[in-house]
C-alpha positions as a Markdown table, in Angstrom:
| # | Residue | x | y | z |
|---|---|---|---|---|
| 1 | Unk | -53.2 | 177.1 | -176.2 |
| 2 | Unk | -55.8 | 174.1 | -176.5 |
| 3 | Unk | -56.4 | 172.0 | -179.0 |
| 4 | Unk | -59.8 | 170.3 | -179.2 |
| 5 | Unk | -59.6 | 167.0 | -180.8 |
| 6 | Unk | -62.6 | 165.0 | -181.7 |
| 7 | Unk | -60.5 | 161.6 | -180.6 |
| 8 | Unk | -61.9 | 158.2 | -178.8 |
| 9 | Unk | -59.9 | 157.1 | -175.7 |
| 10 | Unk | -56.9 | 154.4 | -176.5 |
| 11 | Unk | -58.6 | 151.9 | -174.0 |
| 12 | Unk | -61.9 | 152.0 | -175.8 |
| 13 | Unk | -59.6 | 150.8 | -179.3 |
| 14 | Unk | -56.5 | 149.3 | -178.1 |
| 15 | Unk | -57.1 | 148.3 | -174.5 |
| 16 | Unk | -54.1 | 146.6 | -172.6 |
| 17 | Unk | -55.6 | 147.3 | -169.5 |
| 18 | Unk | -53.5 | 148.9 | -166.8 |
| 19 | Unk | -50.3 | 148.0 | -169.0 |
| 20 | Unk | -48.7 | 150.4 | -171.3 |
| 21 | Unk | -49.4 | 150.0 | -175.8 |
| 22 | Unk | -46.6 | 147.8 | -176.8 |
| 23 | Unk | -46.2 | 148.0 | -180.8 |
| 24 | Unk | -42.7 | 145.8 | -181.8 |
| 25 | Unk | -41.2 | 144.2 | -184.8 |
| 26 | Unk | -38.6 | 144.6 | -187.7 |
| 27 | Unk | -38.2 | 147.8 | -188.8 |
| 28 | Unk | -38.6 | 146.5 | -192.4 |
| 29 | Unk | -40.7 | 143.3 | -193.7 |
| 30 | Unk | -37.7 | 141.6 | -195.8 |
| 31 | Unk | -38.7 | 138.4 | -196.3 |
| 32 | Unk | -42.0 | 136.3 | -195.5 |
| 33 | Unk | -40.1 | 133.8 | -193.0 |
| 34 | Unk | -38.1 | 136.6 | -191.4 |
| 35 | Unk | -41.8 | 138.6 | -190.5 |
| 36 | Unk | -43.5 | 135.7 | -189.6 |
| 37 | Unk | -40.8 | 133.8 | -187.4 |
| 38 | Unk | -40.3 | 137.4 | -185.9 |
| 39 | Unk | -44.1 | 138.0 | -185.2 |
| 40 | Unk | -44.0 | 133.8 | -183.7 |
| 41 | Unk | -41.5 | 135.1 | -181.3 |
| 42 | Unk | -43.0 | 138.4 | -180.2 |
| 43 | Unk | -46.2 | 137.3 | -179.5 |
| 44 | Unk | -45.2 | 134.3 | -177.2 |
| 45 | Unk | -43.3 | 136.9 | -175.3 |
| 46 | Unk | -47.3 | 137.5 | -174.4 |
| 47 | Unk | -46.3 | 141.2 | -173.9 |
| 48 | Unk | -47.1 | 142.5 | -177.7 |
| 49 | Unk | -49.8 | 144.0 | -178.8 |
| 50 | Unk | -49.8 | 145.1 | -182.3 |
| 51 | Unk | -46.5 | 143.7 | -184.7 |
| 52 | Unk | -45.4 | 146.6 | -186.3 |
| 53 | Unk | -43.4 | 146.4 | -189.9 |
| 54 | Unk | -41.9 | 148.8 | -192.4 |
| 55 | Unk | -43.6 | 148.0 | -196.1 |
| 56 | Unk | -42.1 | 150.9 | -198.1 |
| 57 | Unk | -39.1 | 152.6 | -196.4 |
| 58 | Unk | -38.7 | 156.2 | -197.4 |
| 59 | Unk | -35.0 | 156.4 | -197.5 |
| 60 | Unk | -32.3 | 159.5 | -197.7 |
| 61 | Unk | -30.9 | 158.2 | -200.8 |
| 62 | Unk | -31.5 | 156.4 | -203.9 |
| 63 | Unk | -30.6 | 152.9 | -204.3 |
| 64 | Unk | -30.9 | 152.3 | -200.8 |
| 65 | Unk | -33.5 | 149.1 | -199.6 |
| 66 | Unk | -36.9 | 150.9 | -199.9 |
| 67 | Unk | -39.2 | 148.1 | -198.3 |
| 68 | Unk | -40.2 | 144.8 | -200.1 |
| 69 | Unk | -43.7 | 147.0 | -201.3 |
| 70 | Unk | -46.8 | 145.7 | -201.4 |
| 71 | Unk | -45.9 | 141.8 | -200.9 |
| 72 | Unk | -44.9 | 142.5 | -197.5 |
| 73 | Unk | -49.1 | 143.5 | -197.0 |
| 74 | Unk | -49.5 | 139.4 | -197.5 |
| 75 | Unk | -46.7 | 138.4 | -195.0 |
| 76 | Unk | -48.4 | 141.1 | -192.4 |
| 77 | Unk | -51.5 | 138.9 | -193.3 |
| 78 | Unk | -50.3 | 135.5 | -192.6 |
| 79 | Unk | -48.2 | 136.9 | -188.9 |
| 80 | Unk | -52.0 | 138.0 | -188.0 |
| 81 | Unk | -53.9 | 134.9 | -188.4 |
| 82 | Unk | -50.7 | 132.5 | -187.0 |
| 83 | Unk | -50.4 | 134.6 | -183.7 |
| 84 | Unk | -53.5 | 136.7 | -183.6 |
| 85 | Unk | -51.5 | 139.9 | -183.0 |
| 86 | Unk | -53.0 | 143.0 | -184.9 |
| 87 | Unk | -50.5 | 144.7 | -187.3 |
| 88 | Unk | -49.5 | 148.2 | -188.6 |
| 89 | Unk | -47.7 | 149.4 | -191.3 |
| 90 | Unk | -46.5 | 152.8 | -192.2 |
| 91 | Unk | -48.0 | 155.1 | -194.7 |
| 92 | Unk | -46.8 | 157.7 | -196.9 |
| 93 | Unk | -49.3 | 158.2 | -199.4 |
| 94 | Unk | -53.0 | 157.6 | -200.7 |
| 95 | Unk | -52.1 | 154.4 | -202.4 |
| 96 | Unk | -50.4 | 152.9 | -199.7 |
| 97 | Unk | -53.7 | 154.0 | -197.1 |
| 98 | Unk | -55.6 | 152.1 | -199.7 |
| 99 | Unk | -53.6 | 148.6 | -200.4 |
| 100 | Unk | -52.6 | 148.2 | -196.2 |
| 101 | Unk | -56.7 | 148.7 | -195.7 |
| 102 | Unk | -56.8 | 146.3 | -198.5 |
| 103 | Unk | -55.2 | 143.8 | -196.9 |
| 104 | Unk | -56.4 | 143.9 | -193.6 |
| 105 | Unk | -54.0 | 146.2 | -191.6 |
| 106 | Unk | -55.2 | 147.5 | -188.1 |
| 107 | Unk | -53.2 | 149.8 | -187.4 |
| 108 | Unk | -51.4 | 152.7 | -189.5 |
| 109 | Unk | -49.0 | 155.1 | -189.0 |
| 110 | Unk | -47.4 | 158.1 | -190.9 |
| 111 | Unk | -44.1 | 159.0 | -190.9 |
| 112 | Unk | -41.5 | 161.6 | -189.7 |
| 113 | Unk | -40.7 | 162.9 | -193.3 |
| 114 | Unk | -44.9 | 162.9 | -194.0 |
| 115 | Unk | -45.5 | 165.0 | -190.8 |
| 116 | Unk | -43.1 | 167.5 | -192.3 |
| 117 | Unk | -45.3 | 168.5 | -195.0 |
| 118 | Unk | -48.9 | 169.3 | -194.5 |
| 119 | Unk | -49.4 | 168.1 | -198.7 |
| 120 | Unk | -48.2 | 164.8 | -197.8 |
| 121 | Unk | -50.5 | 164.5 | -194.4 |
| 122 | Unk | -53.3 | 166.2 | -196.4 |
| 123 | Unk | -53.5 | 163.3 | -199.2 |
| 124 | Unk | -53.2 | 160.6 | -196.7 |
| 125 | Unk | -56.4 | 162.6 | -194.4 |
| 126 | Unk | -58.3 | 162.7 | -197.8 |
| 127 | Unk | -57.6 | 158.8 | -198.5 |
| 128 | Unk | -58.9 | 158.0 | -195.0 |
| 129 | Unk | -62.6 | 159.4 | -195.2 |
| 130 | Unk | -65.0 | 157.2 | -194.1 |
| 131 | Unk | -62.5 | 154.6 | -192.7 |
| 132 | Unk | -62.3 | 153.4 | -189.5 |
| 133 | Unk | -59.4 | 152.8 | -188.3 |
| 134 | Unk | -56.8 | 153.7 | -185.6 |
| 135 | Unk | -54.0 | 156.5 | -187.0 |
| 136 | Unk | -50.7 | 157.1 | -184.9 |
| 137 | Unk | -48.6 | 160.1 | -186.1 |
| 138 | Unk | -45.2 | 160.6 | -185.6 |
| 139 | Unk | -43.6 | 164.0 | -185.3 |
| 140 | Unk | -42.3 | 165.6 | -187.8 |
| 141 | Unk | -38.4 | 165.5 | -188.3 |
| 142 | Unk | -38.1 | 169.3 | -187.4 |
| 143 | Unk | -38.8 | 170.5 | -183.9 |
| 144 | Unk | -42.0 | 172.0 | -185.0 |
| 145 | Unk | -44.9 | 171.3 | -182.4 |
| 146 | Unk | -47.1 | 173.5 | -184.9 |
| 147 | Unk | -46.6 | 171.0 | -187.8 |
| 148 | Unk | -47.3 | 168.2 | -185.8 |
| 149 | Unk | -50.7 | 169.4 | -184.1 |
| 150 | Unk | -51.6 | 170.5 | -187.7 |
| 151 | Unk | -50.9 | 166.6 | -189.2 |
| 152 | Unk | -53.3 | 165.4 | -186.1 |
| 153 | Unk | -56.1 | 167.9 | -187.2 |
| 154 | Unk | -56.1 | 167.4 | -190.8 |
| 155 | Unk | -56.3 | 163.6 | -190.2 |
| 156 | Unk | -58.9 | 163.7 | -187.2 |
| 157 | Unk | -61.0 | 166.2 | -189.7 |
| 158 | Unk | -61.1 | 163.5 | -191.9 |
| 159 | Unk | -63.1 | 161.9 | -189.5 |
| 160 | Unk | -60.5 | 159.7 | -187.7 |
| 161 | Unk | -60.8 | 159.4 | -184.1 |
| 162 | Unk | -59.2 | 156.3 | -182.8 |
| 163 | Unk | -55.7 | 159.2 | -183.2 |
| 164 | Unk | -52.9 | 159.0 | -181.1 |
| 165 | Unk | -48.9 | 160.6 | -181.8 |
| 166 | Unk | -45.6 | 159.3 | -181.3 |
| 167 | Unk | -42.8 | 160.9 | -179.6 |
| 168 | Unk | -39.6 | 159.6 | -181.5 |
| 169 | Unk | -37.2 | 162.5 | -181.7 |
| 170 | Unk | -36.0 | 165.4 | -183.5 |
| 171 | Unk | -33.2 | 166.1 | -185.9 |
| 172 | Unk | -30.4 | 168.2 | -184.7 |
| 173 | Unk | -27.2 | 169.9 | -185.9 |
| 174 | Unk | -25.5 | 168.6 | -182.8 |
| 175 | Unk | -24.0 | 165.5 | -182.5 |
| 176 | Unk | -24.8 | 163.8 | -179.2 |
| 177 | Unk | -25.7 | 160.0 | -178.0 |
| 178 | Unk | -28.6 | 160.1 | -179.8 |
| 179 | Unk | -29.9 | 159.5 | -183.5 |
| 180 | Unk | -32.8 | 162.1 | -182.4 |
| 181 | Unk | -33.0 | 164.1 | -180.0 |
| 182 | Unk | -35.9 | 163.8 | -177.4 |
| 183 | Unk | -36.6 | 167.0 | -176.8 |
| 184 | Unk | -38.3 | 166.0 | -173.9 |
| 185 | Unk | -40.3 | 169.5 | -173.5 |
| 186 | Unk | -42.3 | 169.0 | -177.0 |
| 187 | Unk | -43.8 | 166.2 | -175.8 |
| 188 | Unk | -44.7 | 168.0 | -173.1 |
| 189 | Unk | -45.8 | 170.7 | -174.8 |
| 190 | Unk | -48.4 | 168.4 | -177.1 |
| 191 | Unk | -49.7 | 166.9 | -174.0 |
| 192 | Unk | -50.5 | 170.2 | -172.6 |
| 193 | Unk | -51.7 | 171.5 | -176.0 |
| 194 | Unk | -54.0 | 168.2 | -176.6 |
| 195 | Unk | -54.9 | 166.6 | -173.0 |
| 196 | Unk | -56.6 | 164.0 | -173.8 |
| 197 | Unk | -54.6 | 163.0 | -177.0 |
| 198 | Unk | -52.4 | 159.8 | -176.4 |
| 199 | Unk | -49.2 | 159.5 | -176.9 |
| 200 | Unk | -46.6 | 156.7 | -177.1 |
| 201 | Unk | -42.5 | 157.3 | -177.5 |
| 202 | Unk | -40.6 | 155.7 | -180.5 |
| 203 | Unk | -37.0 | 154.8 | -178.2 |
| 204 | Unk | -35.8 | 153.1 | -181.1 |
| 205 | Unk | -35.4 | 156.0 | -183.7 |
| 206 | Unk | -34.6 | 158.6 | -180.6 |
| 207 | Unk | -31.9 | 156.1 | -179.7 |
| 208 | Unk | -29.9 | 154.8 | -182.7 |
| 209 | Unk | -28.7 | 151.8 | -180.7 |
| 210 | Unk | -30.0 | 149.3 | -179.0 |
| 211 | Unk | -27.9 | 150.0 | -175.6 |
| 212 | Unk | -29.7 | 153.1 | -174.8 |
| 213 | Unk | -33.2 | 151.9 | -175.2 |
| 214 | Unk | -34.1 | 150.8 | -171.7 |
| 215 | Unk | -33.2 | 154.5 | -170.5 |
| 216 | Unk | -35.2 | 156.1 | -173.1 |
| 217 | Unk | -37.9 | 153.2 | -172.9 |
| 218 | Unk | -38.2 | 154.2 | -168.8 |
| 219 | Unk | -38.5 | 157.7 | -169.2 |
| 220 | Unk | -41.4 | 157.8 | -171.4 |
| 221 | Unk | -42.4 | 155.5 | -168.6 |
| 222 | Unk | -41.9 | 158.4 | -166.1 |
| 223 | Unk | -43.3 | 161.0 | -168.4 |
| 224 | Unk | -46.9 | 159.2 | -168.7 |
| 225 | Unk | -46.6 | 158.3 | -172.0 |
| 226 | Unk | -49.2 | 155.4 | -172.8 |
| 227 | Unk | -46.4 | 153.1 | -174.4 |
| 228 | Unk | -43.9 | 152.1 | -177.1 |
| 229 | Unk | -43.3 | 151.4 | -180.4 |
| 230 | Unk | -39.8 | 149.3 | -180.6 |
| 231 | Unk | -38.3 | 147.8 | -183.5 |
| 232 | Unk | -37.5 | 143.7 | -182.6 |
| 233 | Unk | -35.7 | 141.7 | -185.7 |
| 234 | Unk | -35.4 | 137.8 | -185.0 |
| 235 | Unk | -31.6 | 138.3 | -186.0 |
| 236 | Unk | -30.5 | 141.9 | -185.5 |
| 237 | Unk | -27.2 | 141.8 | -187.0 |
| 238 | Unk | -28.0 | 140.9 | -190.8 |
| 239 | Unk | -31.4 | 143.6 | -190.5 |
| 240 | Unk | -31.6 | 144.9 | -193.7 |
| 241 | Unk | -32.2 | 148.4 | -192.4 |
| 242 | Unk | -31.5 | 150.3 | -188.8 |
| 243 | Unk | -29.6 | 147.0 | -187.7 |
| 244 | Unk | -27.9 | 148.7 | -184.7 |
| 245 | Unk | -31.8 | 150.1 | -182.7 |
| 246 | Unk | -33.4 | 146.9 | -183.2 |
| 247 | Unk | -33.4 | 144.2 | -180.2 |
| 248 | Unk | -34.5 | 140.3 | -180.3 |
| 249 | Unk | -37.9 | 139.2 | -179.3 |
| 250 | Unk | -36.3 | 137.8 | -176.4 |
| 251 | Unk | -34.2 | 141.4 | -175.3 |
| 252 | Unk | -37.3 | 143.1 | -175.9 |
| 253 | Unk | -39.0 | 140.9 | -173.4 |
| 254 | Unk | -36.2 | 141.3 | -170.7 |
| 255 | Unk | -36.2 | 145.3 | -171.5 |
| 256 | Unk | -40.4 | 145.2 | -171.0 |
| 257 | Unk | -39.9 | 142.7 | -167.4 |
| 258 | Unk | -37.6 | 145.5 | -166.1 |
| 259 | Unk | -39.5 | 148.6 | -166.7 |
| 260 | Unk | -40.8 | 150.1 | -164.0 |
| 261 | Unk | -44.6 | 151.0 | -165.0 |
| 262 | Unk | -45.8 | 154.4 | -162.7 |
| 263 | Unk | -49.5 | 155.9 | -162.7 |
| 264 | Unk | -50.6 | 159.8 | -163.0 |
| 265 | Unk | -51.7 | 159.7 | -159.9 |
| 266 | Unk | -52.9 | 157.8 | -156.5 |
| 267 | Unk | -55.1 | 156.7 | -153.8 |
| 268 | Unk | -53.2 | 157.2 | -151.2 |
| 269 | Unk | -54.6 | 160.5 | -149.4 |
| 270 | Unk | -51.4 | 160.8 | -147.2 |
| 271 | Unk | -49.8 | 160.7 | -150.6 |
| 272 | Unk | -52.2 | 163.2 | -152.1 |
| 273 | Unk | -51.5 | 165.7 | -148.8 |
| 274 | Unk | -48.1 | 165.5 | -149.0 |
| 275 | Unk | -47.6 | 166.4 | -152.7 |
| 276 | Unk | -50.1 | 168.8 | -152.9 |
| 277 | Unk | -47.9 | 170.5 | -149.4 |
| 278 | Unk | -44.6 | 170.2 | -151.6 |
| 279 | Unk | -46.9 | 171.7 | -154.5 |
| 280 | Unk | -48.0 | 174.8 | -152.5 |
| 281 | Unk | -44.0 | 175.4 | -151.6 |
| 282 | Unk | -43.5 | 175.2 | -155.5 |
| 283 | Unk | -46.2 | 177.6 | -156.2 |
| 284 | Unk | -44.9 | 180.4 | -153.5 |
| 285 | Unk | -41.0 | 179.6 | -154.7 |
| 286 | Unk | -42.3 | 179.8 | -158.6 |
| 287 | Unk | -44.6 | 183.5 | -157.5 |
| 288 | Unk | -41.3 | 184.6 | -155.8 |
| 289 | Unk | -38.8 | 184.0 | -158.7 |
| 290 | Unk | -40.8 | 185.7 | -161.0 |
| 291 | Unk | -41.5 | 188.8 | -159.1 |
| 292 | Unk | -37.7 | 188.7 | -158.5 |
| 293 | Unk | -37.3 | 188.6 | -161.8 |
| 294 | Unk | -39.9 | 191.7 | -162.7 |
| 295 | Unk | -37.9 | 193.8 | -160.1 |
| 296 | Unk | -34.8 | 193.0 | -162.4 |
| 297 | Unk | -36.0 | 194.1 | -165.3 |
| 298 | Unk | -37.0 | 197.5 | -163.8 |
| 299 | Unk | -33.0 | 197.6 | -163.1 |
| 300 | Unk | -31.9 | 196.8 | -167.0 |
| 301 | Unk | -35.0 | 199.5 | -167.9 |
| 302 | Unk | -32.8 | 201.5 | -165.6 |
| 303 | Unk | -29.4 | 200.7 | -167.4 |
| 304 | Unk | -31.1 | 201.2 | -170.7 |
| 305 | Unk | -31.7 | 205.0 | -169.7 |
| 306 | Unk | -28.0 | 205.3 | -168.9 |
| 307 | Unk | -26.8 | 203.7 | -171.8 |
| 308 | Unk | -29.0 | 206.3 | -173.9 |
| 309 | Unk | -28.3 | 209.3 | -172.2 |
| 310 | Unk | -24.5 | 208.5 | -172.0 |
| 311 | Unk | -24.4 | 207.4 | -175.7 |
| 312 | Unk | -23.9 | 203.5 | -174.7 |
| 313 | Unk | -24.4 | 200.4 | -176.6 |
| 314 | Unk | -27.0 | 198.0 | -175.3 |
| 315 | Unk | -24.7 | 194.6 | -175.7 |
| 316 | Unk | -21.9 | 194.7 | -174.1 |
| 317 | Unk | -20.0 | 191.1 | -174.5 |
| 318 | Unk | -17.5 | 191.4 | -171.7 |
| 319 | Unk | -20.0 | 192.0 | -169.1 |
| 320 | Unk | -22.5 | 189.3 | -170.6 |
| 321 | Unk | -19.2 | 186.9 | -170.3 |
| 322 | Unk | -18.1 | 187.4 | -166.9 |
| 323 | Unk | -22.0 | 187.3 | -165.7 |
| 324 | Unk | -22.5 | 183.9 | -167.7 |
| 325 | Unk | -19.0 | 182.4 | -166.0 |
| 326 | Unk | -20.0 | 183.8 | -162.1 |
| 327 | Unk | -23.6 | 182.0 | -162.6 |
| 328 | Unk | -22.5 | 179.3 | -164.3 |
| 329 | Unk | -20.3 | 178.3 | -161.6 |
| 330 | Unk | -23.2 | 179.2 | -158.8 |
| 331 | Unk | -25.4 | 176.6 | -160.7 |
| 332 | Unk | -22.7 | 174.1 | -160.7 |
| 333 | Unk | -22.5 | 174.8 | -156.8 |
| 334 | Unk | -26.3 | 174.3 | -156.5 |
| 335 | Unk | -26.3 | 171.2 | -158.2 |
| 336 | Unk | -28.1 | 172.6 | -161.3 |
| 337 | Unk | -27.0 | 171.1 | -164.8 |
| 338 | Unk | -25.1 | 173.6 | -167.4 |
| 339 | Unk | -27.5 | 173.3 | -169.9 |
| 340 | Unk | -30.7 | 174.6 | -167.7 |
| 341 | Unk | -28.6 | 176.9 | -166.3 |
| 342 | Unk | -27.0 | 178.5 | -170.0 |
| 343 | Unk | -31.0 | 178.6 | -171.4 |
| 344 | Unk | -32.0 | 180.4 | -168.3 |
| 345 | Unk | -29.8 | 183.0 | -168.2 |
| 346 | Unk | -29.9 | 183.2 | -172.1 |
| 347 | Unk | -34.0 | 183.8 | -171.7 |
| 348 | Unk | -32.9 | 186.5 | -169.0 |
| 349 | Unk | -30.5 | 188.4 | -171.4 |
| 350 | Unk | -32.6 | 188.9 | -174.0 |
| 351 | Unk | -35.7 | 189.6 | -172.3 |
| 352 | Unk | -33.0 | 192.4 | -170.8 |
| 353 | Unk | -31.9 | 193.1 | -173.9 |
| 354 | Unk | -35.5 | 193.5 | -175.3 |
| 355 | Unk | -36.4 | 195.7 | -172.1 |
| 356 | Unk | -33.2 | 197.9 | -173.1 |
| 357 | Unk | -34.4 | 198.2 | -176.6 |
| 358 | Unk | -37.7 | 199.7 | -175.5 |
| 359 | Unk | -36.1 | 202.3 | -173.6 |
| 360 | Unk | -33.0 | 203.1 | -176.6 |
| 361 | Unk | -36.1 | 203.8 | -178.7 |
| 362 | Unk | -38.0 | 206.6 | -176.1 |
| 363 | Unk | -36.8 | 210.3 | -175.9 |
| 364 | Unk | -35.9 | 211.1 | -172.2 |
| 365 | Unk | -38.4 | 212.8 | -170.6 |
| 366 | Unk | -37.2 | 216.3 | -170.3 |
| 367 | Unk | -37.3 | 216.1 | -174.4 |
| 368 | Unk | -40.0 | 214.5 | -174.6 |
């Protein structure tokens, strides 16, 4: 489904001409020479666009460092006018919209934990009216794409329209390589839901460490994402907060040199005739799989009737086990990863199973 946004184009706001968004600094503001030294050595890097720095911190716990507050809004002041780069801040409430437009920030965004709940994302919409300026939204923590298309609508009906989101991850139960997971396909999904929205990723909060940056950094690259927002600290290793994803001015600048920057599309028409042969291939491939797949449904409606007229269950777990081990190794075989494989034939079993239920619930015919 569509989602109209009333929303100005990032180049008409924050033009960087055919070069992604770059938006870097410390995660937190700690002190004024830390900020400042920090936004000195990002902008002669001469690939930074906006310094970004936390000024309140919403934290998991009590006690923890919950940003320097509002005197951080005076160090953000004094980066701007000694290297020129505009700033942004996060906000989590209508006082904090009102003392960083106070002092002169360009740029705001709202947080993971304020995307969660429509309250939160509500005040902050109300506390914007009649202000110009440009909004970024991150996702919410939870893999909820409805929650996070609802945070850019409340804010863009509060007349916002330099709006754009920020890809940086979602919480998960499973404990892999990453803080957050990507979840790759909801940032897919958004930019199919809102197609002219922009969107930039966040590597340093999908990552957790610095190490895995680049990767993440070069697949939002690859995905047409329109840039990144990456926490840089002068001196990593004493950061007050999120020590381990933050990189040096001077890492950041290697990571940015060695990105490889690709385009939506080209001019090349022997390009243009090639992919759109390969695409018309997909398109039969995608229209035979699918009627494949309606033809084996018509079987499981099939084995539903038997199961009902011999007094069967629907689920029955050896079969499902022995058909998930025989495909599973086929997929291996065709150089298909597990985890596509699993969710495929997952979709496929319950969509069976659904089909089955159908049938459980209809008298045969002869009592009909």
């Amino acid at each position: 489904m569509k989602h109209t946004l009333d929303i100005l184009p990032l180049k008409s706001w924050l033009d960087t001409g055919d070069k992604p968004l770059i938006i870097a600094g410390p995660c937190s503001a700690e002190t004024e020479d830390q900020l400042v030294s920090t936004a000195h050595l990002l902008a002669n890097t001469g690939k930074v666009n906006v310094l970004r720095a936390g000024i309140w911190k919403p934290r998991t716990r009590p006690g923890e460092f919950e940003g320097i507050g509002s005197v951080g809004l005076e160090w953000l002041k004094r980066a701007k006018a000694e290297t020129g780069l505009l700033t942004a801040t996060e906000v989590a409430t209508a006082k904090h919209v009102e003392e960083a437009l106070a002092a002169g920030v360009d740029v705001l965004w709202i947080g993971a934990r304020s995307t969660a709940n429509p309250f939160t994302v509500q005040e902050i919409a109300d506390a914007l009216v009649g202000v110009d300026v440009p909004v970024f939204i991150k996702n919410p923590v939870n893999p909820d794409l409805s929650l996070w298309i609802g945070a850019l609508e409340r804010v863009n009906r509060a007349g916002i329209k330099k709006l754009a989101a920020i890809h940086r991850g979602f919480s998960s139960f499973e404990k892999t390589a990453f803080r957050n997971e990507p979840m790759w396909d909801l940032a897919i999904q958004l930019k199919s839901a809102c197609p002219e929205l922009p969107i930039i990723n966040d590597p340093s909060h999908i990552c957790g460490n610095r190490e895995l940056i680049p990767y993440i950094a070069q697949k939002a690259m690859d995905m047409d994402l329109q840039g990144l927002i990456i926490e840089s600290h002068i001196d990593p290793s004493v950061a007050w907060t999120d020590a381990k994803q933050q990189v040096t001015p001077a890492a950041l600048a290697d990571l940015l040199d060695n990105l490889s920057v690709r385009h939506p599309e080209s001019n090349n028409p022997a390009f243009e005739d090639k992919l759109a042969e390969l695409r018309t291939q997909i398109d039969k491939l995608d229209d035979a799989i699918l009627q494949q797949i309606g033809d084996r449904m018509k079987i499981a409606e099939k084995i539903g009737q038997y199961k009902r007229d011999n007094n069967v269950t629907i689920l029955q777990v050896n079969r499902w086990d022995e058909i998930v081990q025989k495909r599973l190794q086929l997929a291996k075989a065709l150089s298909l990863s597990e985890d596509f494989a699993t969710k495929y034939l997952e979709l496929l079993h319950n969509e069976s199973i659904r089909k089955q239920n159908e049938v459980m619930n209809t008298k045969p015919v002869a009592e009909a």
